[in-house]
Structure formats: structure tokens, C-alpha cells
N, C-alpha and C positions, 0 to 999 in steps of 0.2 A: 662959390661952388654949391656950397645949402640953398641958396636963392635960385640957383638952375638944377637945382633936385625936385625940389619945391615945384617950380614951373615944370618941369617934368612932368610929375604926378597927377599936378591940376590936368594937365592937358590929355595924359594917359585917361585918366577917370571919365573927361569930357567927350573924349572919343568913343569909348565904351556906353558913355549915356547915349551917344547920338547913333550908336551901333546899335543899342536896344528898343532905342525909339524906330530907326530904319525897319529893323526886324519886325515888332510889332505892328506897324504901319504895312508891312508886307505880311505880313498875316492875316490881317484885315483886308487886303484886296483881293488873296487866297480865296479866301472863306468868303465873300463878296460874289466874286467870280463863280465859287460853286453854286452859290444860292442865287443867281442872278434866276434860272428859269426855275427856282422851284419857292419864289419869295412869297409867295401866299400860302402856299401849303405848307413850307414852315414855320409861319407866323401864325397859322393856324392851331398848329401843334405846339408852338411855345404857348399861345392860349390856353390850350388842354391843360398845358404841365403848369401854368399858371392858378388855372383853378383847384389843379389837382394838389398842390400847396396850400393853396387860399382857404379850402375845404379841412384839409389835413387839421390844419391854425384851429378852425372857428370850433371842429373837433373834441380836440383836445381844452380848447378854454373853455367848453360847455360844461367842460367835467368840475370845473372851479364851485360854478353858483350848486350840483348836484352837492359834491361835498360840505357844504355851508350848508345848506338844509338838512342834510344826513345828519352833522354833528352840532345844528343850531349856532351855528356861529351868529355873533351879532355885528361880524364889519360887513357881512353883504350890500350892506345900503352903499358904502361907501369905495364899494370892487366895479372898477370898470369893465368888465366883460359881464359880471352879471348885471351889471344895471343896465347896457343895452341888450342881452338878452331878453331879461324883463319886456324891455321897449318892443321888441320884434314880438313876445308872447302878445303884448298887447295890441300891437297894430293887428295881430292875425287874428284876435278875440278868440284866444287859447286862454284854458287857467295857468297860470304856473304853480307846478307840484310837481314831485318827484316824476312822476310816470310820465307825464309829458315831455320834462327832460329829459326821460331816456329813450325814449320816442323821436326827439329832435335827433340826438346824439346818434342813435344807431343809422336814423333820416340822414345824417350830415356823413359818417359816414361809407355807406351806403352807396349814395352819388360820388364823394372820393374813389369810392374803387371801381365805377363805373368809367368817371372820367379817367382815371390812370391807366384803365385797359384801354379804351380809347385812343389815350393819349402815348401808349405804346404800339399800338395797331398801325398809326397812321405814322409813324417814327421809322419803323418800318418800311410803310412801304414805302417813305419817301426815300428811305436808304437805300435800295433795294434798288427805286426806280433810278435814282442818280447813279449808282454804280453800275446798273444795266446800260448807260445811257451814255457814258462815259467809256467803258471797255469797248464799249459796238465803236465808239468814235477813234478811239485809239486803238486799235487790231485795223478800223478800214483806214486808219493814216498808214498802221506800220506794214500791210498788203499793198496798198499802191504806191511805198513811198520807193524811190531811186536806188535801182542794186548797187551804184556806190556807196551813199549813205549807208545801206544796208549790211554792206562788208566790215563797216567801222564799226558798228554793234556788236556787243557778245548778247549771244543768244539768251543764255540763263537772264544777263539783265533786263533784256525784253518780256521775258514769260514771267517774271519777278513783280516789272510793274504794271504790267495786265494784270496779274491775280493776287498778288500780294499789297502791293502799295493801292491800288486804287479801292479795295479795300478797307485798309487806314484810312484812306481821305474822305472818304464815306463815311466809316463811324466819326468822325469830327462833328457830322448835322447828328447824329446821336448823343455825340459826348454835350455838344452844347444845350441842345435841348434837355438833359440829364439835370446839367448846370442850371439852367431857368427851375426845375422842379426843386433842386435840392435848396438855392437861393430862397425860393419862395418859401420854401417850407422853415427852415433856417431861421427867417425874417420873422416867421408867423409865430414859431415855437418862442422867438427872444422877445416878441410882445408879448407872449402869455407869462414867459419865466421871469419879465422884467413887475410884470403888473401883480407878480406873488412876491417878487424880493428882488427889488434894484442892486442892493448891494451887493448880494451872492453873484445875481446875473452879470455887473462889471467886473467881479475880481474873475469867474468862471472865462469871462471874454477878454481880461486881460492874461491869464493863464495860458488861454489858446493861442493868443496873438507871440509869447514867449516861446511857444511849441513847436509852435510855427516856423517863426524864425531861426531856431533851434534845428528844424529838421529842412533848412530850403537849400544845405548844402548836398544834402541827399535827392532831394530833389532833381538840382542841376546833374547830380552825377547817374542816376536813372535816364534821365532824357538823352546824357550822351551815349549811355549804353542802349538805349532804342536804335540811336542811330547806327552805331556800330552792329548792333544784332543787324538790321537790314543789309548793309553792307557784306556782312558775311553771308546773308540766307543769298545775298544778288550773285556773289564769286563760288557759292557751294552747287546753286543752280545750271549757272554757267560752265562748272567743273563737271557734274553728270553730265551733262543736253552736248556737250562735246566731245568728250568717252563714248559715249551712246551711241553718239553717229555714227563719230570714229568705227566704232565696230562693226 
């Protein structure tokens, strides 16, 4: 009886892996499918938000080699952000001294907030142009589609996912593109915190990783009440738009 509890369990957990994997995998062809006509403009844009991070990074570790000269520090020789710093002063046949670091620094950025405006701009309008492009496509299905088909619909659910849901599915080329800026910036900020203090920066990244997991049962329970709020906005929709007529 323990040994078919056991196989039980194995086999509950293995269904649920293969359930997540499904899901996953069906997310990806989601998100695939929306981006199929808009694949260069937004690879374009995770470029943006790419350097918009990259820039952010190089930023911030400028300020390392300033502060080492401020307060004379003697490990600069041996600080990897300022020693290719250094290098880029001298490929460009710049002095290095304070004022030109800060020169660089406000120069680096500078172009970060150029790029990020940019890189919001065009975030935008891909948003904007795929949910205009999508609603025009789903209003002219749901005008020519079969007034049987069309009997089995509650109405609030149709005007719900016209303007409500397609929506959501649009901020998702937002949300991900978000994702690529914050990634990059993330990555750029832990090679700067790693290259002042490895130690701090793994116990701080194993901290997180504890928080994390700590808070991913909040998580799952958020996600399910998105869906439930939709559900409700879809039946509270439906409840006016048929009162309404009604009268």
C-alpha cells in the first residue's frame, strides 16, 4: 500500500511537470503567434532596452575609478572597470582625471535616457499598432461571423475581449520587453556589485533567491485572482449590455 502511495505521488508530480512544460510551451507559441508580423520591430526594441541596461551598467561602474581618485585609493590598478576604463581613455587619447570622468559619466548617461525614451516610444507604438490590428481583426470575425454562432455568445463576453483582453495580450510585447531592460540592467548592476565585493553580492543573491521562493506561493495565488477578476469583469459586462437592452 506505501509502495502504491509512493507511485502515486511520483506519477501525480510527473503529470503536473508535463502540465507545466505543456503550458509553458503553449505560451511560447502564444507570444510567437503575436510577434510573428511584428518580429523586427520588436527585436528592435529589445535592442533599445538592451542598451538601455548596457548603458545604465557602464554608468554606474564609472563612478568606481571617480571615487578611487577622489579618495586616492591605491587598488585602482588592480579594479577591473577602472582598468578598462583607463583603456577606452586611452584608445580615445583623452587624459584620465576627474573632469573627464565626469564628462564620460554624465556622456554615458545621457545617451541611457535617450535610448530609454526611444526605447519606450517604439514599445508603444508596437503596442498600440498590434492591438489596433488585432481588435480591427476580431470585431470584422465577430460582424460577419453566423447568427447561430452568434446566439451562443453573451454579449458583455464579446465586448470584454475586444477591449479588455486584447488589451492584456498586448501589454505582454510590453511586459517582455520591460523584462529584457530590467534583465540587462540587473546583470550589468551584479558585474559592478560583484567586482566591489563577491562576497556581499552572493550572500545579497542568495538572500533573494530565499525571498523568492518564499514569496512564489503569492505569486501563483495573484495569477489565479487575475483570472478570476477577468471572469467577473466578462459576467458583470454581460449583466449590464443585457439589462440595458432589455430596457
Amino acid at each position: 500500500q506505501k509502495f502504491k502511495n509512493k507511485l502515486k505521488e511520483k506519477i501525480k508530480k510527473m503529470v503536473i511537470h508535463v502540465a507545466n512544460i505543456d503550458k509553458f510551451s503553449n505560451a511560447l507559441n502564444l507570444i510567437w503567434g503575436a510577434l510573428r508580423n511584428y518580429k523586427y520591430k520588436f527585436a528592435f526594441t529589445l535592442a533599445l532596452g538592451f542598451l538601455a541596461g548596457l548603458f545604465g551598467g557602464i554608468g554606474i561602474g564609472a563612478l568606481i575609478p571617480l571615487f578611487a581618485i577622489l579618495t586616492n585609493n591605491k587598488t585602482v590598478e588592480i579594479d577591473f572597470i577602472t582598468k578598462t576604463i583607463q583603456s577606452f581613455f586611452s584608445i580615445i587619447h583623452v587624459e584620465y582625471n576627474i573632469f573627464f570622468i565626469l564628462v564620460f559619466i554624465i556622456a554615458v548617461f545621457i545617451v541611457k535616457a535617450l535610448i530609454t525614451y526611444f526605447t519606450f516610444y517604439f514599445t508603444q507604438k508596437l503596442h498600440t499598432g498590434y492591438e489596433k490590428r488585432l481588435r480591427t481583426e476580431l470585431f470584422e470575425a465577430t460582424i460577419k461571423a453566423d447568427w447561430p454562432y452568434l446566439l451562443e455568445q453573451k454579449i458583455g463576453y464579446l465586448e470584454t475581449v475586444l477591449i479588455q483582453d486584447i488589451s492584456g495580450s498586448a501589454g505582454v510585447l510590453t511586459g517582455l520587453n520591460a523584462l529584457i531592460v530590467t534583465s540587462t540592467s540587473i546583470i550589468m548592476y551584479a558585474l559592478v556589485a560583484i567586482n566591489i565585493s563577491p562576497t556581499i553580492t552572493l550572500i545579497t543573491f542568495g538572500v533573494g533567491l530565499i525571498i523568492f521562493f518564499l514569496l512564489k506561493p503569492l505569486f501563483y495565488k495573484s495569477r489565479k485572482i487575475s483570472v478570476e477578476m477577468s471572469e467577473i469583469s466578462k459576467r458583470a459586462t454581460n449583466h449590464i449590455s443585457e439589462h440595458t437592452i432589455g430596457a
